[in-house]
VEXGU-557859 format. One line per 3 residues: number of its first residue (from 0); their letters; for each residue x, y, z of C-alpha. Coordinates in steps of 0.001 Angstrom, whole numbers, plus 500000, padded with zeros to 6 digits. Example, Ala and Ser with C-alpha at 12.3 -4.5 7.8 and 13.67 -1.06 7.14 Angstrom:
BEGIN
0 = AS = 512300:495500:507800  513670:498940:507140;
//
This chain:
BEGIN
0 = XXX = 602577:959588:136657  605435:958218:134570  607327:957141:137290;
3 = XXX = 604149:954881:138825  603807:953593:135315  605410:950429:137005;
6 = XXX = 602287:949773:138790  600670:948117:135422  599653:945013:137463;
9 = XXX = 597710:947103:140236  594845:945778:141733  591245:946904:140223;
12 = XXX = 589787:949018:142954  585872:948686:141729  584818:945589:141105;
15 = XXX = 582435:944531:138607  578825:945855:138472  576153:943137:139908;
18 = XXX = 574453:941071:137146  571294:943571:136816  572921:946875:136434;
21 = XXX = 575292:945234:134160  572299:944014:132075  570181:947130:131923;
24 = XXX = 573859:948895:130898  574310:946213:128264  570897:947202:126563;
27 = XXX = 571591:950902:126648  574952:950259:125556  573485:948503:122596;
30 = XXX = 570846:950635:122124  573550:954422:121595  575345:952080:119097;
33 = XXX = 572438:951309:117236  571816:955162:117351  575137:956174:116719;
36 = XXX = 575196:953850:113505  571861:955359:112053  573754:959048:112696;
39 = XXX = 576722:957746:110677  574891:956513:107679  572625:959579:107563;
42 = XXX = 575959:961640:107378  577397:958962:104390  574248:958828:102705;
45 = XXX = 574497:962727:101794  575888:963434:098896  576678:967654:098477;
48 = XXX = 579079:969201:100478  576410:971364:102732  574598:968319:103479;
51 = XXX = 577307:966355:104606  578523:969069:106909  575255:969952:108402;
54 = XXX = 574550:966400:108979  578063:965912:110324  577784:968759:112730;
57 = XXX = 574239:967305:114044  575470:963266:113994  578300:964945:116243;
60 = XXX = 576151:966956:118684  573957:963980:119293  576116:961317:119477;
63 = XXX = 578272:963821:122079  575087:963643:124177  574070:960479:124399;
66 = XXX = 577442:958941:124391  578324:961032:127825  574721:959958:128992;
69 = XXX = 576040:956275:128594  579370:957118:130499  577992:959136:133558;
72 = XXX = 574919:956678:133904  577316:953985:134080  578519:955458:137182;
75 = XXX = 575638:954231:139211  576174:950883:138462  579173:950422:140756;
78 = XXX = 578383:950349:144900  582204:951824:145286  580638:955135:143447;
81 = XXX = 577458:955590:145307  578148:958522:147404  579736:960015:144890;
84 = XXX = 578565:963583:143598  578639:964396:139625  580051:968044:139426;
87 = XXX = 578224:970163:137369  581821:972109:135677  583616:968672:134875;
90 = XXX = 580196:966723:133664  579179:969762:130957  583494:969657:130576;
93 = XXX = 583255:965774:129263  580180:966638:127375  581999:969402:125506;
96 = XXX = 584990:967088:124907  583022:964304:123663  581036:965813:121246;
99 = XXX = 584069:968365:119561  585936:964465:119392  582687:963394:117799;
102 = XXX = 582632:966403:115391  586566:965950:114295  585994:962234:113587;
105 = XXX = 582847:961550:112649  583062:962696:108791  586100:960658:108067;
108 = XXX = 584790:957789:110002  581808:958179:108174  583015:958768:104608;
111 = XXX = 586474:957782:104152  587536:954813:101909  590690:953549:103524;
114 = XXX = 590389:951275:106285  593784:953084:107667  592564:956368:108009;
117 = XXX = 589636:955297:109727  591734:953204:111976  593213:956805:112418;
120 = XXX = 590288:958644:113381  588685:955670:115730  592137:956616:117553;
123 = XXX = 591296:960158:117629  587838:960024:119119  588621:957211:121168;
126 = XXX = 591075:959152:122985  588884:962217:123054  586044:959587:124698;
129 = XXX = 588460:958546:127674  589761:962562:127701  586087:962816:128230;
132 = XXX = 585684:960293:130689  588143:961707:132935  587122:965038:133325;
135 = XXX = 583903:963953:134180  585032:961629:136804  587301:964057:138381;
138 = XXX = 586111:964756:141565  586157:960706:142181  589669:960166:141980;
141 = XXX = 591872:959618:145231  595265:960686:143399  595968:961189:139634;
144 = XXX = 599655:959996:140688  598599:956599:140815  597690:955288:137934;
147 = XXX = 596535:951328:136590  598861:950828:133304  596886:947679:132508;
150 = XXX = 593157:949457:132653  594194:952352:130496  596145:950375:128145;
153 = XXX = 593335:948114:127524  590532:950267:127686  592356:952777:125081;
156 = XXX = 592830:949183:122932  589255:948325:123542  587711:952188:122964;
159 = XXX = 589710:952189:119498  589060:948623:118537  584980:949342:118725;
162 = XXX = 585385:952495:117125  587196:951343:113850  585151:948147:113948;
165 = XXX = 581883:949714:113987  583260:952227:111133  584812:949345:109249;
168 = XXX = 581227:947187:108899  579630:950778:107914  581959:950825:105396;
171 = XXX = 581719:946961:104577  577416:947438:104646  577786:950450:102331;
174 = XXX = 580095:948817:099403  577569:945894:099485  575029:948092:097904;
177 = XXX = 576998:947201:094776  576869:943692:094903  573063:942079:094222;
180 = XXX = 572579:941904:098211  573149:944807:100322  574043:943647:103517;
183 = XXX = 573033:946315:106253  574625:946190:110261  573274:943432:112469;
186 = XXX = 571924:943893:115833  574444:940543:116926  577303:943486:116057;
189 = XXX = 575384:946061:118077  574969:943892:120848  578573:942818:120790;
192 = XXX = 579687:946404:120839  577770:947214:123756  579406:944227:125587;
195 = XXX = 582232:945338:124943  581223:949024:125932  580282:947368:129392;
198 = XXX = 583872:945897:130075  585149:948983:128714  583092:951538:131269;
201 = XXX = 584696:949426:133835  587943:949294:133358  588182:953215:132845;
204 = XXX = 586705:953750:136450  589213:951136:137618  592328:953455:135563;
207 = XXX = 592335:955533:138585  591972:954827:142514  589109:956442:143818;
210 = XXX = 589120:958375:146761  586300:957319:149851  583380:960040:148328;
213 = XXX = 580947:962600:150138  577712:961773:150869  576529:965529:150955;
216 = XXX = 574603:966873:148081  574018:962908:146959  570253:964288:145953;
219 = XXX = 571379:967338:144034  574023:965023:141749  571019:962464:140949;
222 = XXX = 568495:965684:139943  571598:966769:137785  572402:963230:136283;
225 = XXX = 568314:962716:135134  568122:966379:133944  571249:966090:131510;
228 = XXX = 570473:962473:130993  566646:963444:129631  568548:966537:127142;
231 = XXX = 570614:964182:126400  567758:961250:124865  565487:964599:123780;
234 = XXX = 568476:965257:121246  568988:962149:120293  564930:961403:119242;
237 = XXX = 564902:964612:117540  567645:964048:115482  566035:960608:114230;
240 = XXX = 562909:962038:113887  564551:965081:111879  566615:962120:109954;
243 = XXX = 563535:961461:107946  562600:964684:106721  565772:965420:105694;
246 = XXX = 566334:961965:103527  563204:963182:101753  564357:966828:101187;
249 = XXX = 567638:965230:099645  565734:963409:097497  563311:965574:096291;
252 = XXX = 567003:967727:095578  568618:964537:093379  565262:963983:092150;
255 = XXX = 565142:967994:090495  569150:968387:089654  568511:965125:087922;
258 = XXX = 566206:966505:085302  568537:969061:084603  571242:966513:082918;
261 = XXX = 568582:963714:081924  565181:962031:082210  564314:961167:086098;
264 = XXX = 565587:958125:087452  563867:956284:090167  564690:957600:093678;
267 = XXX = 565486:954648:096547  567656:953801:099059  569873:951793:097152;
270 = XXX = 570434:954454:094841  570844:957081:097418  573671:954543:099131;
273 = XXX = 575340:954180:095382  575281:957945:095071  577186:958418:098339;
276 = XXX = 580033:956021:097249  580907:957478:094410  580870:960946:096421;
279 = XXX = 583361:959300:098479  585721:958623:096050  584387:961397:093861;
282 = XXX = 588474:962887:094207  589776:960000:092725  587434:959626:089839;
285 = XXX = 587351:962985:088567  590764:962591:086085  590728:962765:082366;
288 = XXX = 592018:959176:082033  588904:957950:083905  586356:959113:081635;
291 = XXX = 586257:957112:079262  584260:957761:075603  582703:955637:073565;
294 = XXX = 581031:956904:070209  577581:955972:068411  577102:956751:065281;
297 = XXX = 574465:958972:063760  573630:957912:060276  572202:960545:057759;
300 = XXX = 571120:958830:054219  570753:962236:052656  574708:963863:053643;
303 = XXX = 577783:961825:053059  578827:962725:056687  579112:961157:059562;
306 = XXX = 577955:962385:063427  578792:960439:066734  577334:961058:070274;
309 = XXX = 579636:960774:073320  578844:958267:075777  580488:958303:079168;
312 = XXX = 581665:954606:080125  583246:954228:083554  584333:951390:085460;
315 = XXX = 586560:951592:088899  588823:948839:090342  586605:949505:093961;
318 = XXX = 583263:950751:092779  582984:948470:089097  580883:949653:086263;
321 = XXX = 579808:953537:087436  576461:954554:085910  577174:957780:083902;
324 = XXX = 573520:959129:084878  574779:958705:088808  578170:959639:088581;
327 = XXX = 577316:963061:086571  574416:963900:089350  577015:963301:092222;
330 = XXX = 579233:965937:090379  576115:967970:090215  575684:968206:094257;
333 = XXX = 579280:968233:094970  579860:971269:092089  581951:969626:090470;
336 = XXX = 579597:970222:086829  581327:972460:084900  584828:970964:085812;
339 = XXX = 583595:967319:084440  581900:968759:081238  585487:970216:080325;
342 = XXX = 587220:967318:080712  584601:965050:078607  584937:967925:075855;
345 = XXX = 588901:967695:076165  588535:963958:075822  585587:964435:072785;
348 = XXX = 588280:966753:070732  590889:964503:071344  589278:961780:069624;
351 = XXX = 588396:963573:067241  591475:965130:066312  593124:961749:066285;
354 = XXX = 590178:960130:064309  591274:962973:061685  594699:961951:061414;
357 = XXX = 593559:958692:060419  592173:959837:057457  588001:960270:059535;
360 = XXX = 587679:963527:057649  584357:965483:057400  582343:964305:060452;
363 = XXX = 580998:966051:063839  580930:964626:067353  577875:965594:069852;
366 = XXX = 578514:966432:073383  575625:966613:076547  576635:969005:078894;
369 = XXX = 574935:970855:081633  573169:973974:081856  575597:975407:084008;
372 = XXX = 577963:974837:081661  576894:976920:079162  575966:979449:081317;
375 = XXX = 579655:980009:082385  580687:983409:080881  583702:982222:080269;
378 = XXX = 582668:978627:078715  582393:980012:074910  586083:981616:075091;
381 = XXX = 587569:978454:076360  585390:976163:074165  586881:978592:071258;
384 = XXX = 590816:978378:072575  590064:974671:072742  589397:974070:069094;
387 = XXX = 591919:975772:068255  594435:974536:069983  593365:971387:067765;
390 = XXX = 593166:973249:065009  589201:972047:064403  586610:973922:063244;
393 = XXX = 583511:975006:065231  581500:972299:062919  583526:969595:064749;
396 = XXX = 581160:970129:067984  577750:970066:068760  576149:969892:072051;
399 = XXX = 573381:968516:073477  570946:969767:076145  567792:967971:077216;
402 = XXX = 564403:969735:076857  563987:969918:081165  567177:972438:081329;
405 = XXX = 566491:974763:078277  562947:975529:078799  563628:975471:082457;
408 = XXX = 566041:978742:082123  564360:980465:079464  566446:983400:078177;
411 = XXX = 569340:982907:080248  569662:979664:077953  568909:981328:075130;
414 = XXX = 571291:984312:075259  574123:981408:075377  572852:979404:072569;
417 = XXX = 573337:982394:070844  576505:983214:071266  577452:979672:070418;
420 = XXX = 575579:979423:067374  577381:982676:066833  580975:980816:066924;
423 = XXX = 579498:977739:064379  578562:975642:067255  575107:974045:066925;
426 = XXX = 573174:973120:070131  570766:970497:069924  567499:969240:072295;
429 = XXX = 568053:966447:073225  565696:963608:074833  562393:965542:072892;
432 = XXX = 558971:964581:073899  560561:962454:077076  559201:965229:079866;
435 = XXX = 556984:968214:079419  557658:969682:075865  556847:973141:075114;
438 = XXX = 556369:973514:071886  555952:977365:072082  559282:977351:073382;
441 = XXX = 560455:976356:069962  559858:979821:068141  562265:981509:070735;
444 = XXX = 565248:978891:071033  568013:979390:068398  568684:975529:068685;
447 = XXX = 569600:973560:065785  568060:970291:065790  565744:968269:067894;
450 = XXX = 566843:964331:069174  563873:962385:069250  563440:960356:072267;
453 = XXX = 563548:956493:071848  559734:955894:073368  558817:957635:070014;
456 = XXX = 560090:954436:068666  558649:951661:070938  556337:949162:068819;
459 = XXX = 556393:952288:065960  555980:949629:062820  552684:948638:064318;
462 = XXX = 551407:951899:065864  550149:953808:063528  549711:956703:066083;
465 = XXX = 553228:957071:066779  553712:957212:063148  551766:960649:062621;
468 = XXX = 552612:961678:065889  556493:961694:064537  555100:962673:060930;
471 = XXX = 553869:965855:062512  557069:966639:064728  558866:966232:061510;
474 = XXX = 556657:969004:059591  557001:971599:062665  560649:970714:062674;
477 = XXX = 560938:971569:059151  558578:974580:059488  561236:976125:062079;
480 = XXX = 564038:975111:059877  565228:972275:062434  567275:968884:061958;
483 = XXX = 565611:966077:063338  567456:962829:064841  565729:959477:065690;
486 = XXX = 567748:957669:068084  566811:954359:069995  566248:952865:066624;
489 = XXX = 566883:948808:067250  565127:946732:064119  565171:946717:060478;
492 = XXX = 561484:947593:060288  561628:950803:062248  564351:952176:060033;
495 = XXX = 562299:951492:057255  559410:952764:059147  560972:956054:059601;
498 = XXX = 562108:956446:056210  558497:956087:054950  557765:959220:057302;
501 = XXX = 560613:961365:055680  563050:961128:058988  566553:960156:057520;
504 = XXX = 568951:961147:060243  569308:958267:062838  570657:957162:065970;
507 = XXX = 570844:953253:067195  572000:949926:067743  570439:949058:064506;
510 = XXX = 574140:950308:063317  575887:949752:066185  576653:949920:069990;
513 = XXX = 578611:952023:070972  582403:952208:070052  585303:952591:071628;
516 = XXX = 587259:955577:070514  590340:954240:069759  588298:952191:067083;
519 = XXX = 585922:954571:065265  588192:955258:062409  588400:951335:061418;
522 = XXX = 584852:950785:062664  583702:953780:059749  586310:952359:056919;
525 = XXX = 584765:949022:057556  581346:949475:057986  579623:952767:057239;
528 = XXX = 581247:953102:053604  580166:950058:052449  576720:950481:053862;
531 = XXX = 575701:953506:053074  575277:953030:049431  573179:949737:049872;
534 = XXX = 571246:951281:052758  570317:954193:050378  569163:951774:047683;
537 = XXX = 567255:949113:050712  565446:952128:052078  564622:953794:048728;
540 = XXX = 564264:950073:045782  562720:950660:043093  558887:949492:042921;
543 = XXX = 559487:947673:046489  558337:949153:050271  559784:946091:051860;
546 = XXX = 563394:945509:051138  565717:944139:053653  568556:946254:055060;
549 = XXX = 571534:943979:057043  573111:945515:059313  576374:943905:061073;
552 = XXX = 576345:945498:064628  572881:945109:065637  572462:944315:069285;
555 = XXX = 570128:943703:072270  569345:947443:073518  568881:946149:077554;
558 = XXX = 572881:944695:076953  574602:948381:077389  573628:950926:079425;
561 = XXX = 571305:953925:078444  572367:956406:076102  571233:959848:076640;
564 = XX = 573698:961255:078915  577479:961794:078013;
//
């Protein structure tokens, strides 16, 4: 073969199909890519692990079947082929090629974030493809000695360039779901790709002479080419029709593991796309130096100290601002919980050790973690080794839990509580009254304080049903010797609100957004010193209800993203 590689300019032996089977190709052609593309999304859009392999393994196995489908029905077109018969050992051969290529390739091409590696894989499966392609065609060729360097040099050029092209606008459609217009694959690339698939099918049956053919058994190879063919377009509509259900069970899976970390967010496509990206680059995310904190402050009139929450903030040079609701539910389906949570505490006692060699003495910072979390054997020894490796008592940390995950484990949950109330670490409910409270549930859990959700707080100065309703929470708090915090708290009048009803511990923009870390200790020194004493005396004058409290970092709530996750 190498020594006929001279023969690059050889003469194509098969000319090209007539105008009508070239057509009808041209449609199918355009048609498997359009397939092939909604099997490739379906395997980006998953998220977990097990999803993304079972989808993978299915894309594969499909687009194995109809892709060969495409190649040996192609064969007809060409009057130099006619006689020929399709051999049953080398036809189920090529399909076995084509779809292990598909399974090898189709993950990376499907998921990976750098154009070069899919540039890689497009190689890969294009030369499984023509591997694939040859074996089925074996029994047509005159003499594998003679070979046309120009067809297999341009189809291999032509079989990788649609390959990494369609993989390339996949991946160009899917990062658009982070701009305001998503912009999904048009059918003019389809139908360009299956133009191209058409000069492509005949140059590889021009790579090698044929040989004269055999008329016997022509009727046998044609029952064998519709039988195979018909499998092949059976596998391919049941795996679109089983596409559907499965996007639904996947959702009604986000939709559950997402009430385990915080309230429910809405469930769409555009969501589902945006929760696939970051799985993608889920490796490169998940560092310390990524997750950054910023800190709200929790003011309590009645102690002189100070609390902040946690708030994961994360932007990314390819993805931009990350929602920290997303981000933490795509570590939730890839297992990658527990692992996160540690590194947010690490980060948490960090700043707080360095806020307390600044002089930030005699405060507490709030964590939300996950139920699995906690539930880690191991999680209260390493929580212990980690304060004191900073050489911070167990007051320093409190964490946070919403309402869905500890009534949703029952004792489980409450046996760890335990042993971290044990150690000094208080564990708070957080997000209260925002899903289905139990309020029985509260005479079992060794919590230490409930957070108030901020629809508590919506319109509160003029409804006065909100205002018992919260007067009321407040009593059964204090009847089961719990803390309550406010937080959401925007406006002047519901502080003052609040303080008529006895709550004094709040959360809110109504002292500030949240703050970097790196500037708590100046924003406290500044701010929440000098405040405190005239905020005692605005929401407790003498023979006045009404008295005007300024605050200097009140701010539009909608302007910063949501705060009840990390």
């Amino acid at each position: 073969m190498v020594a006929n590689w001279h023969n690059a300019t050889l003469a194509f032996a098969v000319g090209f199909p007539p105008l009508l089977q070239s057509l009808l190709f041209w449609i199918f052609a355009s048609l498997v890519v359009h397939v092939c593309q909604r099997l490739v999304e379906h395997t980006a859009f998953s998220v977990d692990p097990s999803s993304r392999r079972i989808s993978a393994s299915q894309a594969a196995l499909c687009i194995g079947c109809i892709v060969w489908a495409l190649d040996v029905v192609g064969l007809l077109m060409y009057a130099e082929l006619a006689h020929h018969v399709l051999e049953l050992v080398p036809a189920l051969s090529g399909l076995l090629i084509m779809a292990v290529s598909a399974r090898l390739t189709i993950p990376t091409l499907s998921t990976s974030s750098s154009k070069a590696r899919i540039v890689w894989a497009g190689a890969w499966l294009a030369a499984g493809m023509l591997a694939a392609h040859f074996t089925i065609t074996w029994g047509h060729v005159q003499s594998f000695s003679q070979v046309n360097g120009l067809a297999i040099a341009l189809s291999m050029a032509t079989a990788v360039g649609i390959a990494a092209y369609t993989s390339i606008r996949h991946r160009s459609a899917k990062l658009s779901v982070l701009t305001p217009h998503y912009r999904t694959q048009t059918w003019e690339d389809k139908v360009s790709c299956g133009a191209a698939i058409l000069v492509l099918h005949w140059m590889l049956v021009n790579t090698f002479a044929p040989h004269s053919g055999n008329p016997h058994g022509e009727s046998d190879g044609i029952a064998l080419l519709v039988i195979v063919l018909v499998f092949a377009i059976a596998v391919a509509m049941e795996q679109m029709s089983n596409m559907r259900w499965d996007a639904g069970r996947q959702q009604l899976l986000r939709r559950g593991l997402s009430m385990m970390r915080s309230s429910a967010s809405a469930q769409d496509a555009q969501r589902d796309m945006q929760l696939s990206l970051i799985a993608d680059h889920l490796h490169r995310l998940l560092h310390p130096e990524n997750l950054a904190l910023h800190f709200q402050p929790i003011v309590d009139f009645q102690q002189h100290g100070v609390q902040f929450e946690a708030l994961l903030r994360m932007t990314d040079k390819t993805l931009g601002a990350i929602n920290p609701e997303t981000f933490l539910l795509v570590c939730e389906l890839q297992g990658k919980t527990a692992e996160v949570d540690r590194m947010i505490l690490r980060n948490a006692l960090d700043s707080a050790k360095a806020w307390q060699a600044r002089g930030l003495a005699d405060m507490a910072i709030s964590v939300n973690v996950a139920p699995i979390t906690l539930l880690d054997e191991r999680f209260a020894h390493w929580l212990r080794e980690e304060l004191a490796q900073r050489a911070l008592p167990p007051t320093t940390l409190k964490l946070e839990m919403t309402e869905h995950a500890i009534i949703a484990l029952g004792s489980e949950m409450v046996t760890a509580i335990q042993d971290l109330s044990t150690m000094g670490i208080a564990v708070w409910m957080d997000d209260f009254g925002a899903g289905y409270s139990s309020l029985g549930m509260l005479a079992d859990l060794p919590i230490a304080g409930i957070k108030c959700d901020r629809l508590f707080v919506r319109k509160l100065p003029q409804d006065s049903r909100r205002q018992r309703l919260l007067r009321h929470i407040s009593a059964l708090a204090g009847e089961f010797g719990l803390s309550v915090v406010v937080e959401g708290v925007e406006t002047v009048e519901e502080l003052q609100t609040l303080a008529a009803i006895g709550l004094h511990c709040i959360q809110g923009y109504v002292f500030s957004k949240p703050i970097p870390a790196a500037n708590v200790p100046d924003w406290y020194h500044t701010h929440m010193l000098p405040q405190r004493a005239v905020l005692q005396a605005s929401l407790h004058p003498a023979g006045s209800a009404t008295a005007v409290v300024h605050t200097p970092f009140s701010a539009p709530r909608a302007a910063l993203a949501p705060s009840s996750t990390h």
